[in-house]
N, C-alpha and C positions, 0 to 999 in steps of 0.2 A: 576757443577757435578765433583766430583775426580774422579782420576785416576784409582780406581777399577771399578767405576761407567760407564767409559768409557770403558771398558775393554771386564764389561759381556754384554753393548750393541753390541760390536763386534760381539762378538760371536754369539749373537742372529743372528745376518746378515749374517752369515758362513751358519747357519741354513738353514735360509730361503733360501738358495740356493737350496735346495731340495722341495719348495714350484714352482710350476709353473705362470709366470708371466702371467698379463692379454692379450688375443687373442692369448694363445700357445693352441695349439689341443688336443686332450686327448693324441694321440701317441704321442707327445712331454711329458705332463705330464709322463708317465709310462717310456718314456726313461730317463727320470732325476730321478726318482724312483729308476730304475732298476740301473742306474751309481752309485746313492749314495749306496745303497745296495753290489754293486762289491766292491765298494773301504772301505765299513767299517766308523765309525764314531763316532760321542757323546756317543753313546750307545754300542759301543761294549762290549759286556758280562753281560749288566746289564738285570735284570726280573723286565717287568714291567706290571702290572695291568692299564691298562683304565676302566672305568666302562661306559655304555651306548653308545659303541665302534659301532655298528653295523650300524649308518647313522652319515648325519652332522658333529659337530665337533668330536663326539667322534670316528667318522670312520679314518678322517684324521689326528688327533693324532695319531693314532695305525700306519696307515700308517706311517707317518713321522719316530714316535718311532721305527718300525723297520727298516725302508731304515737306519736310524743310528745305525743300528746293537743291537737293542736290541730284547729280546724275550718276544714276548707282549702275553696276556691272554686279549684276545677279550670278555667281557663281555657285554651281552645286552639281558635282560629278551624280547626285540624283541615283547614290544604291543605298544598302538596307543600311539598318543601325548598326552591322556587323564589319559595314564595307565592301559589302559581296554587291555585284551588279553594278548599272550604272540605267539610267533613264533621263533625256530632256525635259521629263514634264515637267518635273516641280522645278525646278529656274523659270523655263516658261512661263508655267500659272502667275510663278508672282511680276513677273516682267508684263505680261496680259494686264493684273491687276493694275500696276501701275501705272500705265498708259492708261487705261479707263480711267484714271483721276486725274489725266492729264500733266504727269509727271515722264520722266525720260530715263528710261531703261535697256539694258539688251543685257540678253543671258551667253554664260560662259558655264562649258560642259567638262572644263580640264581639269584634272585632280591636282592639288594641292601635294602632293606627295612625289612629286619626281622633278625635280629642276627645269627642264624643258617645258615642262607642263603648267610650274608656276611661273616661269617666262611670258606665256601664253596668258594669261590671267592677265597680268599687268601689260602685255601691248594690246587685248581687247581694250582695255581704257582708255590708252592713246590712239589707238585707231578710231574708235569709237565715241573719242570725246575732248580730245586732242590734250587728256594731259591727264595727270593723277595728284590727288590732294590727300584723301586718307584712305588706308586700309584696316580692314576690322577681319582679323583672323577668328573665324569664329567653327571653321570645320573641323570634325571630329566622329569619331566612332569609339564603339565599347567592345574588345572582346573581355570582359571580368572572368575570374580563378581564383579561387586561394592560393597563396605562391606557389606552395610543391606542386599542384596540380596546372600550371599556367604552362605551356606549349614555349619555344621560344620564338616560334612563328607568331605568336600572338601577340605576345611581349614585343616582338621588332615592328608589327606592322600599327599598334597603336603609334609605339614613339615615330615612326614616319611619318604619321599623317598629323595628330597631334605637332608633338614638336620639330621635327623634319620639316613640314608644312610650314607651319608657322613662321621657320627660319627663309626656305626656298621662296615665300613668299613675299616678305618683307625684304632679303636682301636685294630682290629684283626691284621692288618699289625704291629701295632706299636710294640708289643710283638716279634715279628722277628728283627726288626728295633733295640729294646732294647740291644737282646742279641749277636747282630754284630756288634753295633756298629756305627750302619748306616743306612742313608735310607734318600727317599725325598716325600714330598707328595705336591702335586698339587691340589686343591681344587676351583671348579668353583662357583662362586658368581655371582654378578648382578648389575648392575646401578639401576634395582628397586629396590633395597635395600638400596646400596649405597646413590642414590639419588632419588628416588621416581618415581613412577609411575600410573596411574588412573587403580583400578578395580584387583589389584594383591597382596592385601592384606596377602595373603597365602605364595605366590610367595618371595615376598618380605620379608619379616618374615625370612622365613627360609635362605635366601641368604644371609640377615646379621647376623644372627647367626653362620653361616656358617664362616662369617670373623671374631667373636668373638670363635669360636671353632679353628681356624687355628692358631690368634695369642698365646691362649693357648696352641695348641701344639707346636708349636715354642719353647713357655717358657719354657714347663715342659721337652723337648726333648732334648732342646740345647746341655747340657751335654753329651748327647752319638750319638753328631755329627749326627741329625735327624732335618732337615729341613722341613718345611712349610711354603706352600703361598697359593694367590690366585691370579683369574684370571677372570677375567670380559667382558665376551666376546662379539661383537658387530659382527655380523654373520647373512645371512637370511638360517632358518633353520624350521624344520616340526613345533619345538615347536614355532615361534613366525609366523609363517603364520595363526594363528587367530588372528593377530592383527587386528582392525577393520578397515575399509577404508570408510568410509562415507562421510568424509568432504575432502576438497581438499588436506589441510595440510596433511590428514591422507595420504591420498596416495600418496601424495609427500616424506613423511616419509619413506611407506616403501619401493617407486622406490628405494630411496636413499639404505636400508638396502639389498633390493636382488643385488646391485651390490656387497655387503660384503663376500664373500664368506667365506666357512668353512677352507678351507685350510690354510686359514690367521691367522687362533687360533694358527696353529699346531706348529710354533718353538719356541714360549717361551715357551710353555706346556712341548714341548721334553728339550730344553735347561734348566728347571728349576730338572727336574730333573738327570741331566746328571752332572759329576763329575764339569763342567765348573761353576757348580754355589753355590759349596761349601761356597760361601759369602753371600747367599740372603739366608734370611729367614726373616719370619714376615712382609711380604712386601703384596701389596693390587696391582695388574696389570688390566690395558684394554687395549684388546687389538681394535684398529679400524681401518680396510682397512691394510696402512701401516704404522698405528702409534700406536706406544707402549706410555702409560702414567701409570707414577705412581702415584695413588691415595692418598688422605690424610688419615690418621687415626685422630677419636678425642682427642682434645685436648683445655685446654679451651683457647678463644679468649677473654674475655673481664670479669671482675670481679667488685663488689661492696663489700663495708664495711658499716657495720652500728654500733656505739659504742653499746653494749647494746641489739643488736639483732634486726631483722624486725619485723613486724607486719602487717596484711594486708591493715592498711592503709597508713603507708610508702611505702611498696612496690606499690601500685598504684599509688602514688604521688609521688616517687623519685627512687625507685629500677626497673619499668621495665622500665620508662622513658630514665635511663639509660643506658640499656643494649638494647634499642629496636631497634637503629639505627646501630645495629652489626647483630638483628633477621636473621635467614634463609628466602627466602620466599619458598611459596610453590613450589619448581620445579618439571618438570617432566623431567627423561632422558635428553629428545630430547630439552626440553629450554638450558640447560647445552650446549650438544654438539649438536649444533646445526649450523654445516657447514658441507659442503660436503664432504665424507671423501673420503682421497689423498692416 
């Protein structure tokens, strides 16, 4: 790794100082809160957008983002893990929270999934804060199937809100982002995308899309000094508590996943968009427990030539023979990382 490469993992760890270590109490948590919040931080003066802000990671994000002084727009349409409903509280709650430490919030009730609505998202921030600096897409729902059994109702309304979302929301940001100049977006993704998963066909879909929609904004933004990434969270949280538990491994899996707690997302989320990370963009993150990994993007590993062009009975006899001892196999997540996280 070079020396820049060491630099913004520092800072990541500056970060995470405002993250509470494991067996501290919640009055510990809230006083480490309230300290970074007195002293000011990564975020002083910046407006920032979370989206799906009101539990799990997207609550401790907002957190985090404002204990480093920024002015976050609590966003979370506030229904089930499904999608189904809608409630003010939880944007509320955490907006309440945050002004009890003396930090500057206001909640936003629009869903991420319809253009007008993620219009509304990003002019709550200019109305309310006369401008916008980063956005962290972070809402999302699960309906999980194994493919032949998945609805196409199902399959449409993740990739809406996943990556429909995702796009509806940042395009509107990126028009402020154009004409200053500047700006960072933070975009969550997924190991079931990434690398595969059983029964999340929809799920998955849309979260690597999600890292082909980031690397393009990267490309087309660079120019007027606008960053994107992602971030790949490994966290136990409402959306993945329908994981299934039937077999031993399954619930060995997810002992392992509820020790991951949500606050463990929050400083590369806050760090990537905070002036400190003016060098990353187009980058693919996970994050697990206490360890940051950066992911690969494709690129080819292994090639053939044929004088003359293949044919399908070459390629059986010589071309995938070939390439077959390079194949991916089928993994899931948890085959991959599959040690206990530290």
């Amino acid at each position: 790794m070079n020396e820049t490469g060491f630099r913004w993992i520092d800072e990541i760890c500056i970060l995470a100082q405002v993250i509470p270590k494991t067996g501290r109490t919640r009055r510990q948590r809230i006083r480490w809160v309230d300290k970074r919040m007195a002293q000011g931080g990564a975020l002083d003066g910046k407006v920032v957008i979370v989206t799906g802000a009101g539990r799990g990671i997207g609550r401790e994000i907002a957190l985090v983002a404002a204990a480093e002084g920024a002015k976050v727009v609590v966003n979370d349409l506030g229904g089930s893990a499904d999608g189904a409903g809608s409630s003010a509280a939880p944007a509320e709650e955490v907006v309440e929270e945050i002004r009890t430490r003396g930090g500057q919030a206001v909640a936003n009730f629009d869903s991420v999934a319809e253009p007008a609505s993620a219009n509304a998202i990003v002019k709550t921030a200019v109305d309310a804060f006369g401008g916008l600096d980063g956005v962290i897409n972070n809402a999302g729902i699960l309906r999980d199937a194994i493919f032949h059994k998945m609805s196409v109702a199902d399959f449409e309304l993740v990739i809406k809100v996943h990556l429909m979302g995702t796009f509806y929301v940042s395009h509107a940001a990126a028009r402020i982002f154009r004409e200053q100049n500047s700006g960072s977006f933070v975009h969550f993704t997924s190991t079931s995308g990434l690398i595969g998963n059983f029964g999340q066909a929809n799920y998955a879909a849309a979260k690597l899309g999600i890292v082909g929609l980031s690397k393009s904004i990267a490309l087309d933004m660079a120019r007027f000094n606008v960053r994107s990434n992602c971030v790949s969270p490994f966290a136990w949280s409402r959306l993945i508590g329908t994981i299934p538990t039937e077999t031993e491994a399954e619930k060995a899996r997810v002992a392992r996943m509820q020790a991951m707690g949500p606050e463990k997302i929050a400083p590369l989320s806050a760090f990537l968009v905070s002036e400190k990370a003016t060098d990353v963009s187009g980058q693919i993150f996970a994050v697990r427990m206490n360890e940051i990994f950066l992911m690969g993007q494709s690129r080819p590993i292994r090639s053939i030539h044929r004088d003359g062009g293949w044919t399908c009975e070459s390629l059986a006899a010589q071309g995938m023979p070939a390439l077959k001892s390079s194949f991916y196999p089928l993994d899931r997540s948890a085959d991959i990382f599959n040690w206990d996280p530290v």
